[in-house]
PATOR-612735 format. One line per 10 residues: number of its first residue (from 0); their letters; for each residue z, x, y of N, C-alpha, C, O, CB. Coordinates in Angstrom, 3 decimals, decimal comma. Glycine has a CB too. Layout:
<vexgus>
NUM) a) Z:X:Y:Z:X:Y:Z:X:Y:Z:X:Y:Z:X:Y ~ ...
</vexgus>
This chain:
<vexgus>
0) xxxxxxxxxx) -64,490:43,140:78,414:-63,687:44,301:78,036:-62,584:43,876:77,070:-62,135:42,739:77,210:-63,081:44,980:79,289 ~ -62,129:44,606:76,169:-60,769:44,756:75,307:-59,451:44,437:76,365:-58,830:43,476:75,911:-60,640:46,514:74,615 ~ -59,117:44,714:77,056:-58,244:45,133:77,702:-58,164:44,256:79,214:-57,556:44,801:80,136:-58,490:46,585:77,717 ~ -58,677:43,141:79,399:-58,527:42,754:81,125:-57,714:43,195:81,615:-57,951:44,082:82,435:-58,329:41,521:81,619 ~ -56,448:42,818:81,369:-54,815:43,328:82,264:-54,944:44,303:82,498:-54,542:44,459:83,651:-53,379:43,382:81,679 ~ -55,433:45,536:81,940:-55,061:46,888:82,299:-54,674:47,124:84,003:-53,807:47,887:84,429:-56,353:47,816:81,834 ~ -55,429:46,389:84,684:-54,885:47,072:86,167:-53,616:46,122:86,790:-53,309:46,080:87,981:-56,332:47,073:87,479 ~ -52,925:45,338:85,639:-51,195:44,730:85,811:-50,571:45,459:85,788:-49,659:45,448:86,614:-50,485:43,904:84,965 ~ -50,701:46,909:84,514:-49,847:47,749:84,522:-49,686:48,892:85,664:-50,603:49,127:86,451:-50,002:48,176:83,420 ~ -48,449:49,582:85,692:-48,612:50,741:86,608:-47,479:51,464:85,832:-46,541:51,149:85,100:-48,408:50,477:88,382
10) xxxxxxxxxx) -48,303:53,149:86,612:-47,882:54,083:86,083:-46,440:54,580:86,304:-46,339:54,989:87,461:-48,695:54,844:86,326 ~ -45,132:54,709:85,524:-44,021:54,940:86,281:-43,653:56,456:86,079:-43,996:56,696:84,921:-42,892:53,958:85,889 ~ -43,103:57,641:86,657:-42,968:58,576:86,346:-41,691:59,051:86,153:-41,336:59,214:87,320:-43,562:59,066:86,933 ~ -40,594:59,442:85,339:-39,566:59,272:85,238:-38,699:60,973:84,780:-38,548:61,390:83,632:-39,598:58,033:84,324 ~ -38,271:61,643:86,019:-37,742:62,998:85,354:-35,794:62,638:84,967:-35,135:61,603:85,069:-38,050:64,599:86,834 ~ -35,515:63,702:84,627:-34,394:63,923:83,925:-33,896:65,412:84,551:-34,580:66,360:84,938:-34,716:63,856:82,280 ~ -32,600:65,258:84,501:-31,741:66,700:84,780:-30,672:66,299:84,057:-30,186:65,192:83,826:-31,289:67,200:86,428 ~ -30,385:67,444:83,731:-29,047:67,487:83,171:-27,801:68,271:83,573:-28,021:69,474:83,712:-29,227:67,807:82,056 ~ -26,205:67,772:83,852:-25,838:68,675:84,325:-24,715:69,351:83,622:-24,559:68,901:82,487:-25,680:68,363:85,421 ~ -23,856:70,329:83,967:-22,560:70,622:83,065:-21,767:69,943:82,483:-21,625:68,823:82,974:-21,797:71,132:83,516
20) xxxxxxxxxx) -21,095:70,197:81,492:-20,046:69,227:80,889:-18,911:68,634:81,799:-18,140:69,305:82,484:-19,341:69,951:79,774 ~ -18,930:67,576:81,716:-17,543:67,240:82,752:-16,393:67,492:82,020:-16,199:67,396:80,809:-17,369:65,627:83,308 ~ -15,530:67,886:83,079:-14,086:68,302:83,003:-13,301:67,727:83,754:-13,542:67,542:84,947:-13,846:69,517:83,228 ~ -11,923:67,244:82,990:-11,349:66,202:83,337:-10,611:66,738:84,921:-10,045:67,810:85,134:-10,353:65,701:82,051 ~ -10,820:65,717:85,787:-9,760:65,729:87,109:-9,020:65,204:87,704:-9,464:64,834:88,790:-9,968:65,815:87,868 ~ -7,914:64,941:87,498:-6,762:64,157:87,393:-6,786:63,251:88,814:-7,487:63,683:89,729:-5,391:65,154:87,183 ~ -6,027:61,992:89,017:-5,997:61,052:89,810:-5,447:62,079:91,116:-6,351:62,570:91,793:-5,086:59,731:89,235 ~ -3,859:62,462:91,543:-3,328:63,204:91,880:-4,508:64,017:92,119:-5,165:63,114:92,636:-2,332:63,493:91,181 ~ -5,323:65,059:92,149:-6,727:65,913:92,539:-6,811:65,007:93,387:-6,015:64,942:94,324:-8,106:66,213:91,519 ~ -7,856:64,087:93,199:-8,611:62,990:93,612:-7,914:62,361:95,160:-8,461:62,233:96,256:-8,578:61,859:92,287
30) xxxxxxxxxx) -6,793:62,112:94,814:-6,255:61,306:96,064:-6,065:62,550:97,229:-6,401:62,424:98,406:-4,597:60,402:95,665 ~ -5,294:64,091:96,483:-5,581:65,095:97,311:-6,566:65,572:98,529:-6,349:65,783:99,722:-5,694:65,680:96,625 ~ -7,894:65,660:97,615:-8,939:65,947:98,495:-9,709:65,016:98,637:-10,849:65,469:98,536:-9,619:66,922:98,220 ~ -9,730:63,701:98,861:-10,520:62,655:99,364:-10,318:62,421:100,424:-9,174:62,031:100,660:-10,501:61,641:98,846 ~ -11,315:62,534:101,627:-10,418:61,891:103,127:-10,333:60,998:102,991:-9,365:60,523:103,584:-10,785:61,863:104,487 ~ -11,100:60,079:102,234:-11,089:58,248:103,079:-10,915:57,822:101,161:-11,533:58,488:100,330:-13,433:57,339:104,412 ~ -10,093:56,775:100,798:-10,123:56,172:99,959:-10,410:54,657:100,049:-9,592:53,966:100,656:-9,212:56,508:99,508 ~ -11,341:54,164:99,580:-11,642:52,250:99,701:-11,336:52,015:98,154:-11,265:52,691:97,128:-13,721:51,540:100,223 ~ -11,213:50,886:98,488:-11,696:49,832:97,544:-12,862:48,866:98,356:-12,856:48,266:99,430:-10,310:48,885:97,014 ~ -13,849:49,041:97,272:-15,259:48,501:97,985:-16,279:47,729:96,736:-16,125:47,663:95,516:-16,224:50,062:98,753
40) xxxxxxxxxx) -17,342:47,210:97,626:-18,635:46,528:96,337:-19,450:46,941:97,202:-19,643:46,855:98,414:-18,895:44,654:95,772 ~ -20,250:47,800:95,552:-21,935:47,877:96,212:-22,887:46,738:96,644:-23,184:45,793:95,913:-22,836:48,479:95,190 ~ -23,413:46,951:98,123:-24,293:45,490:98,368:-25,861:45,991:98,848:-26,811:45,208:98,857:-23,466:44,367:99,839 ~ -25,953:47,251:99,196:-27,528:47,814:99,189:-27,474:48,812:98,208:-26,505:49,297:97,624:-28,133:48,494:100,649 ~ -29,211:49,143:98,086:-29,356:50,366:97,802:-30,650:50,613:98,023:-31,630:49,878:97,893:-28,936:50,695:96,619 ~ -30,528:51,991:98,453:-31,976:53,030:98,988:-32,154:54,093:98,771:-31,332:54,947:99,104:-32,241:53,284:100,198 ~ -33,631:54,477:97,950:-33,631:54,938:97,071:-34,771:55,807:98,075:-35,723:55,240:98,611:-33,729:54,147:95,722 ~ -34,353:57,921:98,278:-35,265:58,559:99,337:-35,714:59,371:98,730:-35,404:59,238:97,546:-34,813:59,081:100,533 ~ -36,494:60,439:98,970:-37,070:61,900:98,741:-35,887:62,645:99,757:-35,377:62,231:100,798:-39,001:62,145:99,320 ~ -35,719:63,677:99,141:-34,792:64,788:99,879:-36,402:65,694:101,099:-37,593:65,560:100,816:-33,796:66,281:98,106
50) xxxxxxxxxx) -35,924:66,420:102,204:-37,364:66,585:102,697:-38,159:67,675:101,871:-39,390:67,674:101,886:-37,360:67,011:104,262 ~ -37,560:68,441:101,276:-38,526:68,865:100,299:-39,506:68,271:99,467:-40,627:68,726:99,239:-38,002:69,338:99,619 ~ -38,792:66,764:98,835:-39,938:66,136:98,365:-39,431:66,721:96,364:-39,990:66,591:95,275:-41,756:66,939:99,386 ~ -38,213:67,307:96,806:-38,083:67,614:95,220:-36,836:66,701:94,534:-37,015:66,275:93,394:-37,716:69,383:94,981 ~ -35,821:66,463:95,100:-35,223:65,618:94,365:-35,341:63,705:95,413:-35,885:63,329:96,451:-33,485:66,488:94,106 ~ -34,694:63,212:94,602:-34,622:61,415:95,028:-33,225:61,173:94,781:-32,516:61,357:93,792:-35,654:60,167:93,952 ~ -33,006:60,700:95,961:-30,764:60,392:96,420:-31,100:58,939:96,658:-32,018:58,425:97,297:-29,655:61,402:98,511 ~ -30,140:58,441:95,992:-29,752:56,872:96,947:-28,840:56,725:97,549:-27,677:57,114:97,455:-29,556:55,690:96,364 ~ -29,417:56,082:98,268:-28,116:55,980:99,718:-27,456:54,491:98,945:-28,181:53,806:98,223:-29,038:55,584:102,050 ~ -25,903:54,099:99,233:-25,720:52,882:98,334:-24,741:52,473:99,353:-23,733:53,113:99,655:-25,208:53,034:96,622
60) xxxxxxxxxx) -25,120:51,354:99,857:-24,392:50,496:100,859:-22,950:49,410:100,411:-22,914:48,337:99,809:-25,616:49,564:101,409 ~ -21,660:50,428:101,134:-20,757:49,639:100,643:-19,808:48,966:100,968:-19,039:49,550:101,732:-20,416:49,997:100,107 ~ -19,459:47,660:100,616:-18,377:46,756:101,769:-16,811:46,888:101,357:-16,303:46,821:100,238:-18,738:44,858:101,738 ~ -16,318:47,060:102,401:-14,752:48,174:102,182:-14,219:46,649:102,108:-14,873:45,777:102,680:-13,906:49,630:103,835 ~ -13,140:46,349:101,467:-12,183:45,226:101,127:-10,691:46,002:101,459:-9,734:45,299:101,782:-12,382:44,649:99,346 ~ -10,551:47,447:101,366:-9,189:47,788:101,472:-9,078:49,102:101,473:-9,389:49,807:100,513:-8,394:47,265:100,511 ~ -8,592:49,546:102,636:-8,972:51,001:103,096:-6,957:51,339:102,356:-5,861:50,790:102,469:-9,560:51,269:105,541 ~ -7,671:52,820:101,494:-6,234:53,565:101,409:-5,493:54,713:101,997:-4,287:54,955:102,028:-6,129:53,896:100,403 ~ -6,702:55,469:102,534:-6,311:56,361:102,852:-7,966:56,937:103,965:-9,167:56,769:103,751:-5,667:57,117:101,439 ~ -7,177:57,659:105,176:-8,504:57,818:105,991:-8,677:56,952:107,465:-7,673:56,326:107,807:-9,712:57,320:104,970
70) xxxxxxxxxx) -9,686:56,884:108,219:-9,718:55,873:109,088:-11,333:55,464:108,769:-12,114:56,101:108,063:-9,259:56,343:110,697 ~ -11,549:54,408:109,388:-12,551:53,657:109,206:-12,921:52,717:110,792:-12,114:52,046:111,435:-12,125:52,773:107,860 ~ -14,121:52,912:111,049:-14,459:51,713:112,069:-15,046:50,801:112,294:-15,035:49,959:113,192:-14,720:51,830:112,759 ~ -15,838:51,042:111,049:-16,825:50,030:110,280:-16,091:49,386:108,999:-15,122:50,025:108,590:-18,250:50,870:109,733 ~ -16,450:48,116:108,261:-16,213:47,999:106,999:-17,763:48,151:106,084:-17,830:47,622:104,975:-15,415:46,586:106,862 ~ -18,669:48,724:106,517:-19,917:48,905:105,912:-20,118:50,418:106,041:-20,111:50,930:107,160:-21,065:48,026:106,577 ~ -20,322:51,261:104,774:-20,257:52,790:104,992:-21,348:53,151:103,551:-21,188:52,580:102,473:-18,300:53,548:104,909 ~ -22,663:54,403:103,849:-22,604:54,660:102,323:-22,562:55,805:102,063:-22,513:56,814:102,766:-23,574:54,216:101,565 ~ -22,581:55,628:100,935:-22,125:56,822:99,448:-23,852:57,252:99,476:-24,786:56,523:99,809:-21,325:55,779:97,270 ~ -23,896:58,683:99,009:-24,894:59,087:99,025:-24,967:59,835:97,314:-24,408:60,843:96,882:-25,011:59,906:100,377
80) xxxxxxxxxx) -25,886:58,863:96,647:-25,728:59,870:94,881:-27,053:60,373:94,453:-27,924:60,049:95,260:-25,188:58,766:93,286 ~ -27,403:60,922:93,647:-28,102:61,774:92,829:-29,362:60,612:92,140:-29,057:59,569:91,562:-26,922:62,566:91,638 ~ -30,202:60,895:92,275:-31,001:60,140:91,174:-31,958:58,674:91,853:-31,944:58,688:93,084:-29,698:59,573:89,919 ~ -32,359:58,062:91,543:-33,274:56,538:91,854:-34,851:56,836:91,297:-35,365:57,727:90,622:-33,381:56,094:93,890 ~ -35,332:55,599:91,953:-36,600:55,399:92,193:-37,284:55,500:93,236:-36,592:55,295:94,233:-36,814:54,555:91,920 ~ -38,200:55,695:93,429:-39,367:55,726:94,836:-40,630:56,146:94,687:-41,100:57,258:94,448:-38,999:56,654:95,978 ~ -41,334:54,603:94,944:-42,500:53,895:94,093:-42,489:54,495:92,644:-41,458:54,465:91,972:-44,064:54,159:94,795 ~ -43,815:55,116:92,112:-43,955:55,071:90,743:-43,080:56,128:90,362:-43,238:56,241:89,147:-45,361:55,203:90,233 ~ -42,014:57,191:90,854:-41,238:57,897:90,814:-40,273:58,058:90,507:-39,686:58,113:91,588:-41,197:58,094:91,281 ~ -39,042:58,295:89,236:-38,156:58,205:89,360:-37,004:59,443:88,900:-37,564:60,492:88,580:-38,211:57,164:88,980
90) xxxxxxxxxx) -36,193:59,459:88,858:-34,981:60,963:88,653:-33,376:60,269:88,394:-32,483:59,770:89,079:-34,849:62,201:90,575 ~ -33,655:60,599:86,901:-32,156:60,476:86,391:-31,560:61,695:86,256:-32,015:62,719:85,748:-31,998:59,807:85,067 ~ -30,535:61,496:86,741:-29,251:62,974:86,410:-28,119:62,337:85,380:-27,843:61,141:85,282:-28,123:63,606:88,230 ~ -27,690:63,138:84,836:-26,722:63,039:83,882:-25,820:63,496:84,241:-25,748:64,575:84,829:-26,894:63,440:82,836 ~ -24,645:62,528:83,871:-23,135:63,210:83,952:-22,871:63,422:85,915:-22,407:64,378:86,535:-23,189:65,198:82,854 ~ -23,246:62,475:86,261:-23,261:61,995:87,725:-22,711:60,611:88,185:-22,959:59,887:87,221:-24,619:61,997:88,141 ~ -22,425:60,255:88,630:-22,189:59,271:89,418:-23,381:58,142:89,394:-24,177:58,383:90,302:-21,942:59,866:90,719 ~ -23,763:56,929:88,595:-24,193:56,004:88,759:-24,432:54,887:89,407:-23,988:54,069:88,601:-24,066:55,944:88,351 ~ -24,864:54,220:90,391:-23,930:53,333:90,956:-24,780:51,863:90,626:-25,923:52,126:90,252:-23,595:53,723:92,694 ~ -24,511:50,450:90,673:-25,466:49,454:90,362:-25,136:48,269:91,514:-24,041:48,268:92,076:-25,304:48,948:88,712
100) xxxxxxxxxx) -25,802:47,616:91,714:-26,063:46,897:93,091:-24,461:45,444:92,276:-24,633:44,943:91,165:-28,585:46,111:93,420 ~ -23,309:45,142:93,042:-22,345:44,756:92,980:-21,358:45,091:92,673:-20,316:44,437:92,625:-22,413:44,220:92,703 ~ -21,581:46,376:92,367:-20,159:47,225:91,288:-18,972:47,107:92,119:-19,527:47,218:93,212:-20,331:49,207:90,910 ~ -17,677:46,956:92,406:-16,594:47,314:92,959:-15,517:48,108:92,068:-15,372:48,079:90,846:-16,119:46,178:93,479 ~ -14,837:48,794:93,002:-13,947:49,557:92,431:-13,329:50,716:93,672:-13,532:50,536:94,872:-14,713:50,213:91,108 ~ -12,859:51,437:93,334:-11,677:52,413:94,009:-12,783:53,858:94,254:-13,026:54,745:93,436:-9,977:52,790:92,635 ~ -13,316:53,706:95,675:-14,007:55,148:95,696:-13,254:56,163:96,540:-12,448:55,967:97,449:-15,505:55,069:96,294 ~ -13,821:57,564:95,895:-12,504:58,559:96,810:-13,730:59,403:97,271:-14,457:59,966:96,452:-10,911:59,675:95,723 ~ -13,926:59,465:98,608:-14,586:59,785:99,202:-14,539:60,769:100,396:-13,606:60,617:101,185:-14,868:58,958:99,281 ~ -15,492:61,827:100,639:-15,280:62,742:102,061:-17,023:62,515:102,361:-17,990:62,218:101,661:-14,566:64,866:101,806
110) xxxxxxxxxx) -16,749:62,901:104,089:-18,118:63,006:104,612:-18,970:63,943:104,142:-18,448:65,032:103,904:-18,121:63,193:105,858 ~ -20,379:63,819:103,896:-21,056:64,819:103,416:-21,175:66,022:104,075:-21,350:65,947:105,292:-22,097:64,444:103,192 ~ -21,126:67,075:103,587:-20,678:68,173:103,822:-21,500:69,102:105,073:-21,096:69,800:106,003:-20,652:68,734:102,511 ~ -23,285:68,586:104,402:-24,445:69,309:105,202:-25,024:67,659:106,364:-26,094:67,597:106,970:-26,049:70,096:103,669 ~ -23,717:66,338:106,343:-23,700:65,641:107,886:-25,408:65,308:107,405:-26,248:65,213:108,300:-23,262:66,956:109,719 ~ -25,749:65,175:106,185:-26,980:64,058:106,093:-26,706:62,560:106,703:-25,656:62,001:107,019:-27,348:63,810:104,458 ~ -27,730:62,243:106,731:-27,533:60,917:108,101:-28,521:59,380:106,879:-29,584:59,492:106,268:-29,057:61,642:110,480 ~ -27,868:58,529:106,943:-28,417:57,868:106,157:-30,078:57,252:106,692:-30,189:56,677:107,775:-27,343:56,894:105,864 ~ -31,060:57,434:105,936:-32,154:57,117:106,111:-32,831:55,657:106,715:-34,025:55,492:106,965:-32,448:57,410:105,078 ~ -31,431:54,366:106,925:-31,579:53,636:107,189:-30,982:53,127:108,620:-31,687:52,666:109,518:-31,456:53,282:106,267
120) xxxxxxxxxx) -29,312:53,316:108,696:-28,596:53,324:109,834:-28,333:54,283:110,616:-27,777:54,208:111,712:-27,700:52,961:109,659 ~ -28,810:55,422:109,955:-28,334:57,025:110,629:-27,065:57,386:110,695:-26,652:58,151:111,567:-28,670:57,260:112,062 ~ -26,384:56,912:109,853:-24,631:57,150:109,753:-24,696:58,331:109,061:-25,688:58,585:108,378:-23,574:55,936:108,854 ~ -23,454:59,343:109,179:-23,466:60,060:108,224:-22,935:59,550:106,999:-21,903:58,878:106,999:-22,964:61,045:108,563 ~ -23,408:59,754:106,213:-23,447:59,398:104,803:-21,385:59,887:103,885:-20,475:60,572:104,353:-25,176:60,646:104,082 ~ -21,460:59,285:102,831:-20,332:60,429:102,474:-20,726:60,221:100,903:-21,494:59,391:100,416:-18,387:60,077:102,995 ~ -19,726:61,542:100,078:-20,163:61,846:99,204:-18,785:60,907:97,960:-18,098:59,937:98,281:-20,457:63,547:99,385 ~ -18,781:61,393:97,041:-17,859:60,805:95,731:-17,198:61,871:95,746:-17,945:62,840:95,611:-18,501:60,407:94,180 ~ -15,990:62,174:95,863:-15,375:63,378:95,266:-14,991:63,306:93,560:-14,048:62,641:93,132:-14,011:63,622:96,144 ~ -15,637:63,878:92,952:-15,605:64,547:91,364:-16,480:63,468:90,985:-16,221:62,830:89,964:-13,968:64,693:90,347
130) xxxxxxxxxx) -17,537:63,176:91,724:-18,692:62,264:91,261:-18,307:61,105:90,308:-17,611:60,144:90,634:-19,750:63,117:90,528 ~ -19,048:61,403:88,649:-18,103:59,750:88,065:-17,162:60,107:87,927:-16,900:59,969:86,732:-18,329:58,861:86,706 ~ -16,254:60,600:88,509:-14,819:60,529:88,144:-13,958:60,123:89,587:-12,735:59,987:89,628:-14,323:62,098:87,461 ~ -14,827:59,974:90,675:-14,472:59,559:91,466:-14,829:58,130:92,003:-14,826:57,745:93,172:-14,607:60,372:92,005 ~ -15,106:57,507:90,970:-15,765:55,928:91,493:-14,776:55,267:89,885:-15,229:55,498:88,764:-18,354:55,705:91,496 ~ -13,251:54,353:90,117:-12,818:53,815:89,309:-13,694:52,289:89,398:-13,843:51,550:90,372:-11,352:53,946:89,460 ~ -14,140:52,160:88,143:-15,234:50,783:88,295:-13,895:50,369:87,977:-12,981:51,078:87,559:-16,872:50,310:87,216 ~ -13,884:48,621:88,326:-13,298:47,412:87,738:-14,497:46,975:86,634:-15,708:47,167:86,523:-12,944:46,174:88,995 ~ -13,539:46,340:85,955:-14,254:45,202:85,259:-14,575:44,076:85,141:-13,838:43,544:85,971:-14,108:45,084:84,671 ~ -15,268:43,143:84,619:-15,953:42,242:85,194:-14,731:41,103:85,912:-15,107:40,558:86,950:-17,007:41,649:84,036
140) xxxxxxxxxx) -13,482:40,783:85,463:-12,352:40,321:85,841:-11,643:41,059:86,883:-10,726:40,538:87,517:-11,651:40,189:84,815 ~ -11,995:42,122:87,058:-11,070:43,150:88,434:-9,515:43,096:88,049:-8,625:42,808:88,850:-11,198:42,307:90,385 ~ -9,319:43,429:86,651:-7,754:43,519:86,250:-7,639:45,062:85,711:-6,527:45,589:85,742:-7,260:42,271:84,914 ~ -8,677:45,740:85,254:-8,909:47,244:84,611:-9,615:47,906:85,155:-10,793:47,677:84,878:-9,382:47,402:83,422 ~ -9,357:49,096:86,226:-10,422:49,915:86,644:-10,674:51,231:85,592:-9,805:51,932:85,073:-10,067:50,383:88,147 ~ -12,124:51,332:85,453:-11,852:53,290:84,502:-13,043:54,121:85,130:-13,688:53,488:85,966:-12,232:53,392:82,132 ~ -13,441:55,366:84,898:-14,001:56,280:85,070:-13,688:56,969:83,837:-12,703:56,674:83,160:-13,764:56,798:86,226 ~ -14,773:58,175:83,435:-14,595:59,047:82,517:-13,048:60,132:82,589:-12,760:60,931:83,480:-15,948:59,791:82,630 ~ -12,501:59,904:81,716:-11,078:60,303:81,400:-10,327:59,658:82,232:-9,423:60,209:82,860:-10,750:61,706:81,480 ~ -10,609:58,460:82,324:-8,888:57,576:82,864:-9,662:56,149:82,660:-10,854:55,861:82,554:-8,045:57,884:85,110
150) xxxxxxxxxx) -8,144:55,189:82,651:-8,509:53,519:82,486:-6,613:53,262:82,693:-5,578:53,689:82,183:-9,516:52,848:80,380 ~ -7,063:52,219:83,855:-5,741:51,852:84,777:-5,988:50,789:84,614:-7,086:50,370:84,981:-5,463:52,225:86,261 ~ -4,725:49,650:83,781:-4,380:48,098:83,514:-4,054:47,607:84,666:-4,062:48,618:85,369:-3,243:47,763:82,544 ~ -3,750:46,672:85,388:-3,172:46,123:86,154:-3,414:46,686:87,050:-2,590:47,507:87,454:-2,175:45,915:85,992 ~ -4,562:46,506:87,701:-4,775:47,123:89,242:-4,296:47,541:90,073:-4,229:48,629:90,646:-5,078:46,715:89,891 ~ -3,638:45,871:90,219:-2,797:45,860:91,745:-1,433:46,265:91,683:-0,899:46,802:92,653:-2,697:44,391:92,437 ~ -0,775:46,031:90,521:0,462:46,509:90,384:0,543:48,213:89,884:1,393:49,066:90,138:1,126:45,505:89,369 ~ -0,273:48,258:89,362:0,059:49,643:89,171:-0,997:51,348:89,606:-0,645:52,497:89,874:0,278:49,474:87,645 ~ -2,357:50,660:89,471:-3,592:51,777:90,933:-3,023:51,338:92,007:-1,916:51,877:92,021:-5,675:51,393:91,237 ~ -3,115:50,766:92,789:-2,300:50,442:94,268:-1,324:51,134:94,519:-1,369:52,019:95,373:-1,722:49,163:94,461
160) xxxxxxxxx) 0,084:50,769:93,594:0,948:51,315:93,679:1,015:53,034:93,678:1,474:53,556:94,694:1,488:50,692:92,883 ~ 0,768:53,520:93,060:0,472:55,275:92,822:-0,562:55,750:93,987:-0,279:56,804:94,555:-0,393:55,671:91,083 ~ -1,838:54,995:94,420:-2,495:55,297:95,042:-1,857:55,687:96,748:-2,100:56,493:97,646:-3,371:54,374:94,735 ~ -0,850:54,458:96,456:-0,401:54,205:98,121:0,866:55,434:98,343:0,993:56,186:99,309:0,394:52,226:98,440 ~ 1,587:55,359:97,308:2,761:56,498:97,275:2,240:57,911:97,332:3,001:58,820:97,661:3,644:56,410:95,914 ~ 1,093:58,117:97,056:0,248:59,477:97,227:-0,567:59,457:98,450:-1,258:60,472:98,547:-0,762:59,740:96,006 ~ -0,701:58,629:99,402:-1,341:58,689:100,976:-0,386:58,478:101,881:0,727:58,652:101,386:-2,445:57,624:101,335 ~ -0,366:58,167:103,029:0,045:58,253:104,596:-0,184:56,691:104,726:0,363:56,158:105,692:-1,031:59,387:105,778 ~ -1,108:55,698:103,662:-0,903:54,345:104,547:0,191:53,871:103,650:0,754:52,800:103,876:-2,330:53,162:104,728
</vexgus>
């Protein structure tokens, strides 16, 4: 035959959504309606069918380094986002919340609303409040965190600081 390899390859299937324009939501919002604020790094991720079988969420497993606001009883909790793979399957959303296996940064977070249970530990899951605008990545040095419409220098001296004067810890 022309072609031996052909059965190396496999078929991947890959949809797209798109969603509204984002609109900016200020830090102050954010610290407002978030119950639980961390600073955390992504260390799993699991990638499901919703039970309909129509969209694909990843569950994204994350290790808390520094709780700001909220209680906590675990330091292992996840975020539940929009989009993955599963097998030849996959679903990107736009203008969502991304997340990539080590990322750390400042998430502002509440429990999910409809108490979905994670597909792996059975925890309830929690969500991003204002999606990417609620996950400040660091950078590869952890001296600059940003999200779409904001970028904070000096972490510790100055996100910390504002973060903590706007919570109860």
């Amino acid at each position: 035959t022309l072609f031996p390899y052909t059965t190396l390859f496999r078929s991947l299937t890959c949809f797209s959504t798109a969603n509204a324009q984002l609109y900016k939501i200020d830090l102050d919002s954010k610290i407002n309606k978030a119950s639980l604020i961390v600073e955390a790094r992504v260390t799993e991720q699991h990638a499901v069918w919703n039970d309909e079988h129509t969209i694909i969420y990843t569950s994204n497993k994350l290790h808390i380094y520094k709780l700001f606001k909220g209680r906590l009883i675990t330091k292992e909790i996840e975020v539940l986002t929009e989009g993955g793979s599963v097998g030849n399957t996959c679903l990107v959303v736009s203008d969502v919340l991304q997340l990539q296996k080590a990322e750390r940064g400042i998430f502002f977070l509440y429990e999910n609303a409809q108490k979905l249970r994670s597909p792996i530990t059975k925890n309830i899951l929690f969500d991003v409040y204002s999606s990417a605008q609620g996950f400040l990545r660091y950078d590869e040095d952890g001296t600059t965190a940003f999200a779409p419409f904001a970028k904070y220098e000096n972490i510790q001296q100055s996100l910390y600081n504002i973060i903590k004067q706007n919570t109860d810890v």
